[in-house]
Each structure stands twice: as C-alpha cells, then as structure tokens.
C-alpha positions as CSV (number, residue, x, y, z in Angstrom):
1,X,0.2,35.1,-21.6
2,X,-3.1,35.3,-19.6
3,X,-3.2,36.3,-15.9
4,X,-3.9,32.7,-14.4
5,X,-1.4,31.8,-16.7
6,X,1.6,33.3,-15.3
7,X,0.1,32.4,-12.1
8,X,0.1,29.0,-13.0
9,X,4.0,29.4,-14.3
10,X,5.1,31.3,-11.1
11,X,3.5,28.5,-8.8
12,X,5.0,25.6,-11.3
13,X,8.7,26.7,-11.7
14,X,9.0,27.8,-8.2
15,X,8.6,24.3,-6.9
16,X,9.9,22.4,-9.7
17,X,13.6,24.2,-9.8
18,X,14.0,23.1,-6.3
19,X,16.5,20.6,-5.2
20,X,14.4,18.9,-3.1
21,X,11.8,18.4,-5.8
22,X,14.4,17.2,-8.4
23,X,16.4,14.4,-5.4
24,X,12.9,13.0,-4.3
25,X,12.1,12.6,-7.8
26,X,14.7,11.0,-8.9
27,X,16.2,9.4,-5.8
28,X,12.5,7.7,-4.5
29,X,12.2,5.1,-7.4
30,X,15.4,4.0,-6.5
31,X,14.9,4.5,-2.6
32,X,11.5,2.1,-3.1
33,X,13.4,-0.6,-4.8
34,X,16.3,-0.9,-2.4
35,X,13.7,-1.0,0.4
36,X,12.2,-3.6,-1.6
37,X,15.4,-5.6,-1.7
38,X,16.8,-4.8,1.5
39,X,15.1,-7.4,3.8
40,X,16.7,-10.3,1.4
41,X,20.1,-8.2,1.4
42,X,20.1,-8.3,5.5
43,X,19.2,-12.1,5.3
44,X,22.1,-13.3,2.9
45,X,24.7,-11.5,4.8
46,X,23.6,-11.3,8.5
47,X,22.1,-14.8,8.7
48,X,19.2,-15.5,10.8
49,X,19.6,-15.9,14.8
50,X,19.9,-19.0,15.8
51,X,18.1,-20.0,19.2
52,X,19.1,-23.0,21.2
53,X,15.9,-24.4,23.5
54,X,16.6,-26.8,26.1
55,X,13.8,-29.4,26.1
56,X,12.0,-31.1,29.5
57,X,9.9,-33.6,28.0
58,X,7.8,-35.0,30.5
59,X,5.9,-37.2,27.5
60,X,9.3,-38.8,26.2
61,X,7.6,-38.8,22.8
62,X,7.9,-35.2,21.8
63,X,12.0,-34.5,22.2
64,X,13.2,-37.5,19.7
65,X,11.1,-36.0,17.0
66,X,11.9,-32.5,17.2
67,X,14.0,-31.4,14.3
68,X,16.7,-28.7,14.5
69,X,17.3,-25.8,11.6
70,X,19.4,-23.2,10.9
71,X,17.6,-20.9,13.5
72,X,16.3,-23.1,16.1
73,X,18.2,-25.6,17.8
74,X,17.0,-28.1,20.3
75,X,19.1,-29.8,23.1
76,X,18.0,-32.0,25.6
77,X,17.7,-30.9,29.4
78,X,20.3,-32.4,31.4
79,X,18.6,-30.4,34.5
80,X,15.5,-31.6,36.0
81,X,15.2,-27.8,36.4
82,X,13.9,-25.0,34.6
83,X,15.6,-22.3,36.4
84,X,19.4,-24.6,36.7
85,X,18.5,-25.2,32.5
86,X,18.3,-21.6,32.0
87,X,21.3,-20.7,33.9
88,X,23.7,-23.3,31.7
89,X,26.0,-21.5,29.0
90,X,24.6,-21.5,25.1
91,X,20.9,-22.1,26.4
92,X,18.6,-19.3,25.3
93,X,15.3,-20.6,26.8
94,X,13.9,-23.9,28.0
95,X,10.4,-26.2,26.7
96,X,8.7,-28.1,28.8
97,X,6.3,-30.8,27.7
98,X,3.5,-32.2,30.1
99,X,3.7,-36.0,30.5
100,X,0.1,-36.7,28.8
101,X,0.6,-33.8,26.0
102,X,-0.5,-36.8,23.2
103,X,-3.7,-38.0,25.0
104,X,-4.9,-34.9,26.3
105,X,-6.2,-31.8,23.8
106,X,-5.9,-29.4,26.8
107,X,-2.6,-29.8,27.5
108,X,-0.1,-27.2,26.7
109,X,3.8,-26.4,26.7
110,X,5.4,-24.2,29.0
111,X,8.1,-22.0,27.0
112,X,10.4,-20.2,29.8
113,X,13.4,-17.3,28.5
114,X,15.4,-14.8,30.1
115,X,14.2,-11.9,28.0
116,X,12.2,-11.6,25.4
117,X,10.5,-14.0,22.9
118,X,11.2,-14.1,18.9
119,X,7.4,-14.7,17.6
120,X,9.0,-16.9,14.5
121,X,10.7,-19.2,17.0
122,X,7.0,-20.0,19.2
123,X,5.2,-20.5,15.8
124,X,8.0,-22.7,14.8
125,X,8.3,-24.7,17.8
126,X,4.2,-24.7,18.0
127,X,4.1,-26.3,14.6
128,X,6.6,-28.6,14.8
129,X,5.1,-30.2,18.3
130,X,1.5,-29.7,16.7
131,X,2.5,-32.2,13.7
132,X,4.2,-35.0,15.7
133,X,1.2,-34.8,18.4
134,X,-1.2,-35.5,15.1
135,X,1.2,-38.0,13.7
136,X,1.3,-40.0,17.2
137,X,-2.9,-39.8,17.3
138,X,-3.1,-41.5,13.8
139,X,-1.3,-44.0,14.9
140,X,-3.3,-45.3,17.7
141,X,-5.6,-46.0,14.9
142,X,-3.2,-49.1,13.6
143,X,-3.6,-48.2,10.0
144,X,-1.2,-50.0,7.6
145,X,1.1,-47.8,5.6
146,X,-0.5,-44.8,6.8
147,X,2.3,-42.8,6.1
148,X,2.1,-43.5,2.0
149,X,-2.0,-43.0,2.5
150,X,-1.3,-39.9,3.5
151,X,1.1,-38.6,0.9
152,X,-1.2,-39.7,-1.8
153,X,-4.1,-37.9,-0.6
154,X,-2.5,-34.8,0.2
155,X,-3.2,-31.9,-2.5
156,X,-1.3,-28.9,-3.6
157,X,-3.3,-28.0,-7.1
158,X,-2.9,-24.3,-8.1
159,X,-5.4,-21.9,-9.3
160,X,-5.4,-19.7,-12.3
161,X,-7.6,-17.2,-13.2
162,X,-8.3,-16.2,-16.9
163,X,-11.2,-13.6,-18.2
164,X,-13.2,-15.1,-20.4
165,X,-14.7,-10.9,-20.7
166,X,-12.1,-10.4,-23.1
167,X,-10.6,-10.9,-26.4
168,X,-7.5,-13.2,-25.8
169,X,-7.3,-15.9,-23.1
170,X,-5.9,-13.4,-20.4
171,X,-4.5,-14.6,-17.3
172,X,-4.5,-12.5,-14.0
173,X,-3.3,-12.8,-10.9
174,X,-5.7,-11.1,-7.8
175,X,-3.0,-10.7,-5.3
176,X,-0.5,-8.4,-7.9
177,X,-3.8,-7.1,-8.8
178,X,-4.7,-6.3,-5.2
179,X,-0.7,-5.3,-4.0
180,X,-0.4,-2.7,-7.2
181,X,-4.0,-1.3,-6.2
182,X,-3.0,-1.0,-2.8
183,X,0.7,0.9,-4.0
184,X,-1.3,3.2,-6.3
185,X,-3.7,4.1,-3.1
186,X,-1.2,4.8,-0.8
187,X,0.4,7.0,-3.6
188,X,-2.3,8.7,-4.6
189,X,-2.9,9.3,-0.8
190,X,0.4,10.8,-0.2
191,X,0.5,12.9,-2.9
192,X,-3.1,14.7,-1.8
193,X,-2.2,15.5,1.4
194,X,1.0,17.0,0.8
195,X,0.2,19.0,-2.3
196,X,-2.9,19.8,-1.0
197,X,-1.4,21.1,2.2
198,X,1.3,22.8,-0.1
199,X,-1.1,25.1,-1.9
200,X,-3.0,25.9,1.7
201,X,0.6,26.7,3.5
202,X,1.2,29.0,0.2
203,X,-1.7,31.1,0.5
204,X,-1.4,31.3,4.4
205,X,2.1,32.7,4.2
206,X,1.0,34.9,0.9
207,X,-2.1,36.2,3.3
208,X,0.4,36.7,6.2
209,X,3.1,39.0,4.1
210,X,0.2,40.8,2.3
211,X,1.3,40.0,-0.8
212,X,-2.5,38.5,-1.5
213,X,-3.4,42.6,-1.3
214,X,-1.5,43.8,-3.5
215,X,-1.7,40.7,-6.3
216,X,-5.3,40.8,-6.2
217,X,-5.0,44.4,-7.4
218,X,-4.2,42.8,-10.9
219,X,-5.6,39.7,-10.6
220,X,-9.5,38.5,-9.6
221,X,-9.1,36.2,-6.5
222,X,-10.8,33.4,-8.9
223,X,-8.0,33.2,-11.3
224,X,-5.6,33.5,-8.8
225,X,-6.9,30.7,-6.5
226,X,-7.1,28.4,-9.8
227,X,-3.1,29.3,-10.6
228,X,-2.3,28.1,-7.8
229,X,-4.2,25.3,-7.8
230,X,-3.1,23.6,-11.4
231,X,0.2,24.9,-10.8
232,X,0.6,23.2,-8.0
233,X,-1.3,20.2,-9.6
234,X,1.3,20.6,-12.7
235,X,3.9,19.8,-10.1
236,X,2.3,16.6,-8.8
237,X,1.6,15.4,-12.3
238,X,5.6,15.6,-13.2
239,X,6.8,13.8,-10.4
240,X,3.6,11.1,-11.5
241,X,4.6,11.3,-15.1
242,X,9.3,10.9,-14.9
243,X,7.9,7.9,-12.2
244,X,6.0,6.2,-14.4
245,X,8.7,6.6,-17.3
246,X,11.1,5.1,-14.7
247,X,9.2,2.1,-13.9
248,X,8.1,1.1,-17.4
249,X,12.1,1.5,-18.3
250,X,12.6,-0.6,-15.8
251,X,9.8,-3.0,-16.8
252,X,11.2,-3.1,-20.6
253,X,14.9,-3.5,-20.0
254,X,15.4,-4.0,-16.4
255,X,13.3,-7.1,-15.2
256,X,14.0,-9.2,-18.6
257,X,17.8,-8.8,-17.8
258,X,17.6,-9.8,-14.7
259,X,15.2,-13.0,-15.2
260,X,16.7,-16.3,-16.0
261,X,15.6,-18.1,-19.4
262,X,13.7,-20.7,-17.8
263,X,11.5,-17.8,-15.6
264,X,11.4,-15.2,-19.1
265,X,9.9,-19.2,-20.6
266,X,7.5,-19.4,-17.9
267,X,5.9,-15.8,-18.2
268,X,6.1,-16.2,-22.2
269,X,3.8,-19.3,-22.1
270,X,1.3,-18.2,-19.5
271,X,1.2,-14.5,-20.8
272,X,0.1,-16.9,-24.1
273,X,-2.7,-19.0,-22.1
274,X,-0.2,-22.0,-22.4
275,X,-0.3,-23.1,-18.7
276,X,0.6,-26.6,-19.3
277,X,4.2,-25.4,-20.5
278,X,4.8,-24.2,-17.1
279,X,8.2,-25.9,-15.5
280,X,6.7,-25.5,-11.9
281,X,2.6,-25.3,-11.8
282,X,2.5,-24.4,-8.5
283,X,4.1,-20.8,-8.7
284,X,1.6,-20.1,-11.4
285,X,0.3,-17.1,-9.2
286,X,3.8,-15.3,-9.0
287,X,4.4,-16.6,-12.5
288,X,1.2,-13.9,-13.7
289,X,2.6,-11.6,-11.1
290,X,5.9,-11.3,-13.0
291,X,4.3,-10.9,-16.7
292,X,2.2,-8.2,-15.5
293,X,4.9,-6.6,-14.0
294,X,7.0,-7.0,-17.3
295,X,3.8,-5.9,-19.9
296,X,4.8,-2.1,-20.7
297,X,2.1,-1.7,-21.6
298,X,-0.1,-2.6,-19.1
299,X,2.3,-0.8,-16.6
300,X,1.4,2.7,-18.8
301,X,-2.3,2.3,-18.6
302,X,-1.9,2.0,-15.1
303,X,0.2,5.2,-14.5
304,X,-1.9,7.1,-17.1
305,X,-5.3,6.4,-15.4
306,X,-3.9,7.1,-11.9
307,X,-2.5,10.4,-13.1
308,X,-6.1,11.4,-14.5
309,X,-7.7,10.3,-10.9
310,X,-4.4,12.3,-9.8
311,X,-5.7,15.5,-11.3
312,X,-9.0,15.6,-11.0
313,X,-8.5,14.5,-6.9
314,X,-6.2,17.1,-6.8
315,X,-8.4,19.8,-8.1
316,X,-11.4,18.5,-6.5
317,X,-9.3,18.8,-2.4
318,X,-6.6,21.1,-3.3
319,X,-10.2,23.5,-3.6
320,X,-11.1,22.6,-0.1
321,X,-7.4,23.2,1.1
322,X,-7.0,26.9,-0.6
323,X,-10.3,27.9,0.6
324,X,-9.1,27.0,4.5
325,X,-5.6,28.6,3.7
326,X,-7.7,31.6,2.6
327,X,-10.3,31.8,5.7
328,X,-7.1,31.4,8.7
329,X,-4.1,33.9,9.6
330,X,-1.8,30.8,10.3
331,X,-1.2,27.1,10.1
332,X,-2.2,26.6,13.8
333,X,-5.8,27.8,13.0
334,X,-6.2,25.8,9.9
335,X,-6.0,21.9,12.1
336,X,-9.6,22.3,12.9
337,X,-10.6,23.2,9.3
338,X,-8.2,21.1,7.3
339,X,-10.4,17.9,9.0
340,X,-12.9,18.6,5.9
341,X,-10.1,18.0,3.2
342,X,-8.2,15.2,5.5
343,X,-11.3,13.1,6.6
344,X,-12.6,12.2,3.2
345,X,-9.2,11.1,2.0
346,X,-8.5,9.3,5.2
347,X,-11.9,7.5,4.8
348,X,-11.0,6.6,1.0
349,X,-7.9,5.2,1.7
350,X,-9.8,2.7,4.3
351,X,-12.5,2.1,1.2
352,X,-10.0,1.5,-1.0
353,X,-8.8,-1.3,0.9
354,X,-11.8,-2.9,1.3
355,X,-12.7,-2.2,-2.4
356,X,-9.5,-3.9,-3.6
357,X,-10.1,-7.2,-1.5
358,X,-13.5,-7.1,-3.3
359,X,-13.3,-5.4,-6.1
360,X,-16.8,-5.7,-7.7
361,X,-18.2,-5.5,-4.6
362,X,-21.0,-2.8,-4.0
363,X,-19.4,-0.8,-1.7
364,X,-16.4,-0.7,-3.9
365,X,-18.8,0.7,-6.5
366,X,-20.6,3.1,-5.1
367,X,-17.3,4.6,-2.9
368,X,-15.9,5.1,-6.6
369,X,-18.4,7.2,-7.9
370,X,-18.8,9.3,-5.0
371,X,-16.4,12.4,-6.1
372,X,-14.8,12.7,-2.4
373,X,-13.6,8.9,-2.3
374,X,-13.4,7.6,-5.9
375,X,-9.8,9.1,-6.7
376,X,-8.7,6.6,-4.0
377,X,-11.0,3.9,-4.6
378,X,-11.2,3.6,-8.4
379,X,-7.5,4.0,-8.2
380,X,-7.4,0.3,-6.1
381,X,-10.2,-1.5,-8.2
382,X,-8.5,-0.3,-11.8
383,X,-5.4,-2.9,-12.1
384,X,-8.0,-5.9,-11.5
385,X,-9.3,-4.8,-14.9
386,X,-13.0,-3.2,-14.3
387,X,-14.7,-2.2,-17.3
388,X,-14.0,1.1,-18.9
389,X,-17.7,2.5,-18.7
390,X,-17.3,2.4,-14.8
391,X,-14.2,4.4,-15.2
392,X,-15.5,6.9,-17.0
393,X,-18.7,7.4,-15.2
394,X,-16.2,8.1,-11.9
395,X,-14.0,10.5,-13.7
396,X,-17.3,12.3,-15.4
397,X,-18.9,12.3,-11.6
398,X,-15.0,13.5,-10.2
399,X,-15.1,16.3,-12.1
400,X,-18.5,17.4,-11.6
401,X,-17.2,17.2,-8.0
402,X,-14.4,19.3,-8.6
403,X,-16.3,22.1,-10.4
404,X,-18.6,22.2,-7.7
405,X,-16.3,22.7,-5.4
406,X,-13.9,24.7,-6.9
407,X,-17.4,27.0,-6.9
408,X,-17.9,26.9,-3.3
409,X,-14.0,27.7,-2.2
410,X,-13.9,30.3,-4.9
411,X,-16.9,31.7,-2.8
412,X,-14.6,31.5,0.3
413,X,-11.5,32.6,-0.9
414,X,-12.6,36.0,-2.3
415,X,-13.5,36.9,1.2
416,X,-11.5,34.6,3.4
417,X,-8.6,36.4,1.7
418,X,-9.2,40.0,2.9
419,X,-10.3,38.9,6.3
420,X,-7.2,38.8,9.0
421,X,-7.7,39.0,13.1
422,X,-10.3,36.0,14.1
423,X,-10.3,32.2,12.8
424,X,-14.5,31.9,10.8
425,X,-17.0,29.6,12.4
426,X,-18.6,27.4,9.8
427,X,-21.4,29.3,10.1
428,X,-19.2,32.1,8.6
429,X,-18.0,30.3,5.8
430,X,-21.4,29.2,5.2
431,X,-22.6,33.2,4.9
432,X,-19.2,33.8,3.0
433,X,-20.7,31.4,0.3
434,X,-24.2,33.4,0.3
435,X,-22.6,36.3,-0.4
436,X,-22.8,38.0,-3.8
C-alpha cells in the first residue's frame, strides 16, 4: 500500500470504529423522523389549550357572531369591568369592542390578560372579528341573496406544474422541490463544518504532541495533508452513503405501507399525468409531494449528486481547514483564521436560500459555479430539476477549485507544520506560499 494510502486507512478507520460515529449514523434517520412526527404526536395526546375570553362588546354586533372552538372559548362579560372580568374564576383574558368598530376603519379592540399572550389565539380572534365586520359592511349595501353571490364567486382552483422540457408529462411540485433543496443545504452545511473542523483539530493536536515531526520523516507533508483530507472525506461520504440507503428503503417499503389505497391511487394517476383522476384536486400540490417522495429513484439521484458536491466541497474547504490547523499551536488561535473556511460556507448557505426560492434565477446561477458557494447552492437548485450541462459545468469549475486550493494549503502546510511559538499574520502565510 502507498504512503497516503495508509494515511488515508489510519484517518478512515480511526473515526469510523467509533461508537459515536456508528449511534449518529444509525440513530439520526430515525431521530429526524420522530422529530418530524412529534409535533402531531404532542397534539393527539396533549390537546390544544383551550382559552376562555370574556367579551365587552360596546358595538352589540360583534359578541352574537363570535364562534367558539376547541381552543378558544368566548363568554360574555357580566362585569362592566375589565379589571372585575379578569378577576372572575375560568376567565383567562377579556376583549373589548369599541361601540362604532363596524362604521369606523380605525377602530380597534382592546385585548387585556394577566400574563402572557398565545399569538394563535390574537390571530384567531383578529380573524374572526375581521370577517363579521366585512360581512356587516356588505350588508349596508342591501344586496339580495348576497350570501349565495358570494359562495359562487369564490375560487379555490389548484395549480399544477408539469415540464413540458422533458420526455413524459412530469409533474412537480416547487415547494417539495424547494423544502428537499433546503434539507440537502442545511446537510451539506453541517457536514462541512464539522468534518472540516475535524481534520484541522487533527492536525493541531498531531502538531501539538510532535507526532507531525516524526511522521513527516517517512512521509512528504503533501501526501500526508491529502490522507487526511480523503480519509476524513471517506468518513463523511459513509455516513452520506448508509443515509441515503435508509431513506430510499424507507421510500420503497415504508411510505407505500403506510399510505391508504385511495392516497397510493392519487399519486399513481398524477405520477401518470392523469390529474383529472384525482379524488380531491385541491391537494394536488401535496399529492406530487408524496410521489416524489415515494420515486426511488428520484430519491438516489438526489443523494448521489449531493454526495459528489459532498466530496468535492469537502476537498475544496477541508484544504483551507488543514492549512489553518497546520499554521496555529492550538484551537484558540485558529478562530481568527478559520473565518476564511466558515464565511464562504456561511454566505452559501444564505445563497442557497435565495437560489432555491428562484431557482433559475441569475444569482442562483452564477453562486453555483463559483467553486466556494456552488456545493451549497447547486445542492438547493438540483431537486427542481436543472439541466445536467449546468451540473456539470459546477462540478468541473468545483474541482478546479479544489485543486487550486489544495495547491495553496499544501504551500502552507509544509511550513506551517514545522513552525510552533507565534500565530502567522496573513502576510506570513502569503510569503509561506512564495516559498519554494
């Protein structure tokens, strides 16, 4: 075996036999979906809160249409009072309504508690009051049977998207589109930072024990910076890799099982561009949401192409991280330095959000070809279906990146590494790269 290769083994199997490696891995699919689950869990056996409002209305128009729910309960005001209404047993705050509330658009309610205020129950009660003061308006205009006017006007239509850019009559829905771009970001994200921050708190410790000195002795600082670096990367591409096997079992046994016949009908006819079989139109959007959750295929085209972005992003700022680890004695030194690895991934997690709300957008296209921000950015714009000569122009640029910078820290790290006592100035690590 070659020198960077048992580097690459040592770095690999170190971090892989570890517990922690092996429960995250396993236990974080798992962990995701029960967080997933676990608001609807709390709701079907807590309940919600209920509130109870006492209502002043000064208008007499407003109290006898206000209707009570599960988690809101009105009840008139027996006190002329707000403080002797808010003082009375079972009473959790009080609403008062101005006498000309109807008439007058500047006008506004009064909403008194004892501690503090549930946002759900103000935008509740706000809409609620909001639809009986428009009601009450349209009736000063004497229109007869304005009520059934109104209910045959009123629209609901749905909207589906299909690309006519491809072979088959393919629907898609934006906002899965957007919410799986968004996941893959935040993952891809995550796993930068803390692998990247692994393979600079590795050499730091190395440099700190000596161990660098004499491993060097065997090994040229090159190959031993780029062992660490794809062994490390190795690492982050099998956590990728038994995830994405996970979720497209999931997708190919799980979700069918746990779909009724009708919904499994649903997805079948619009995954087949019949939208007219639909049983509900209206949920047409979650509808596509589910079949692209449920297309296995689909599901490992998306894991596959994050992984490549995975690897070359990793190579490209794990560089950038080694070369820091290389030029400081410890981690408290490094915080000023390790701004030039976090700041460009920071600033392509925020393009990546504004790439996957517009995803052909020009800044969207641009941020993905520039090497330090297209890992995160081409990650969000690739599950709305770009085409392929975009993703491969980004890789090609990414890994032109990479090699340039794996240059420049290679530069760094073969002096950084035998340099102990004082924290470099850019200007060092600039003259550290001129060196021959």
């Amino acid at each position: 075996m070659s020198k960077i290769g048992i580097v690459i083994e040592r770095e690999y199997m170190e971090r892989v036999k570890k517990k922690s490696f092996i429960i995250t891995t396993i236990l974080m699919p798992v962990l995701m979906l029960l967080l997933m689950a676990l608001p609807a869990l709390i709701m079907t056996f807590v309940g919600p809160s209920v509130t109870t409002v006492s209502v002043i209305d000064n208008s007499n128009v407003i109290l006898p249409e206000l209707k009570s729910s599960e988690s809101l309960q009105f009840r008139p005001a027996t006190d002329a009072t707000v403080d002797s209404a808010l003082t009375r047993e079972g009473i959790d705050a009080v609403l008062v309504i101005p006498e000309n509330i109807i008439d007058n658009s500047r006008s506004g309610l009064k909403y008194y508690t004892n501690g503090p205020s549930s946002m759900t129950t103000e935008s509740g009660i706000i809409e609620q009051v909001n639809s009986i003061i428009e009601n009450n308006r349209l009736k000063n205009y004497n229109i007869e049977n304005l009520t059934e006017i109104l209910d045959e006007v009123s629209s609901d239509i749905s909207l589906t998207t299909v690309r006519a850019d491809k072979d088959s009559e393919e629907s898609n829905s934006s906002a899965f589109s957007y919410a799986v771009g968004i996941a893959m970001t935040f993952v891809l994200y995550m796993f930068l930072l803390i692998y990247g921050q692994m393979v600079m708190t590795s050499i730091i410790e190395e440099k700190g024990n000596r161990v660098l000195e004499v491993v060097v002795s065997s090994v040229k600082p090159a190959q031993l910076m780029m062992g660490k670096i794809i062994g490390v990367a190795l690492v982050a591409v099998t956590q990728i890799v038994i995830w994405g096997v996970l979720l497209a079992v999931m997708s190919a046994y799980l979700l069918p099982a746990l779909l009724p016949a009708e919904a499994m009908a649903d997805v079948t006819a619009v995954q087949s561009g019949h939208f007219d079989q639909v049983s509900d139109p209206s949920s047409i959007e979650i509808i596509q949401a589910v079949g692209m959750l449920g297309n296995v295929g689909h599901i490992i085209t998306l894991v596959a192409l994050m992984t490549v972005f995975l690897i070359f992003g990793f190579l490209l700022y794990s560089s950038i991280f080694a070369a820091v680890g290389s030029s400081v004695d410890n981690i408290q030194d490094a915080s000023q330095l390790t701004s030039l690895a976090v700041f460009p991934i920071v600033f392509g997690l925020i393009f990546a959000m504004v790439a996957a709300a517009d995803p052909m957008g020009s800044v969207a296209f641009w941020m993905s070809m520039f090497p330090l921000t297209s890992p995160m950015v081409m990650v969000a714009r690739i599950p709305f279906g770009i085409p392929t000569w975009e993703i491969v122009l980004s890789l090609v640029l990414l890994a032109a990146g990479f090699i340039a910078m794996v240059w420049l820290a290679g530069k760094i790290y073969r002096v950084g590494i035998f340099m102990y006592g004082k924290k470099p100035t850019f200007k060092e690590l600039i003259r550290w790269i001129r060196y021959k």
